[in-house]
N, C-alpha and C positions, 0 to 999 in steps of 0.2 A: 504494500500500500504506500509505504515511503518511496519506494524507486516511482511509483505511479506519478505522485503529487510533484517530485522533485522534477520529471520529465515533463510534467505536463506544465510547471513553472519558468522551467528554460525555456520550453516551446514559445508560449506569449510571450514572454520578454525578447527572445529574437523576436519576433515578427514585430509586435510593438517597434522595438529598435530599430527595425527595416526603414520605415517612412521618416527616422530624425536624419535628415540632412543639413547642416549648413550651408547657408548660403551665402556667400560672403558680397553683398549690392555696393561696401564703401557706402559713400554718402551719395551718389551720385544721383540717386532718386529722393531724398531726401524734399530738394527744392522743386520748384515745376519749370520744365527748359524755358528758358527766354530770360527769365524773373532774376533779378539783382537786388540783394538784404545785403546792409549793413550791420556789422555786429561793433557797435560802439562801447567803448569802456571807459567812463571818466577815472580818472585817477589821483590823487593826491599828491603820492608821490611812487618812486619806483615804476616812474612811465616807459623806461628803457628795458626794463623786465617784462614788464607786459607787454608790450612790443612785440619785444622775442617771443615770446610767449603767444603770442598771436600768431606770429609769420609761422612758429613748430605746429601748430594748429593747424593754421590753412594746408600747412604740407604733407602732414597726416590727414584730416579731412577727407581731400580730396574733391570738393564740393564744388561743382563750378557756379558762378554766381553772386557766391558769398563772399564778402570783403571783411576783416575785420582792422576800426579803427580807434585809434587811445588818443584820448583826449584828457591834458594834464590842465589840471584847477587850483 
């Protein structure tokens, strides 16, 4: 009866398992094509970090579109 239950727990979990795919989209569906957003950050201080921190963003991203801009106050 244990080998039954143990088999018939593996079974479902493959097949369950079957349909998980990743699908790796990046951001590129994220926005709607054409369309241009601003991602603005005002800042206090430390606007040269977020900066950087923006530009490693956009480059990871991927996102076409999206602009990000720092605005120091």
């Amino acid at each position: 009866m244990k080998k039954l239950l143990t088999l018939t727990l593996i079974l479902a979990a493959s097949i369950g398992l079957v349909g998980c795919e990743k699908k790796n989209t990046g951001g590129a569906q994220l926005l709607p094509q054409g369309d241009r957003y601003t991602l603005q950050i005002w800042a206090a201080e430390d606007a040269d970090f977020l900066e950087a921190l923006g530009r490693e963003f956009m480059s990871a991203a991927k996102t076409p579109g999206l602009n990000v801009k720092v605005v120091e106050i």
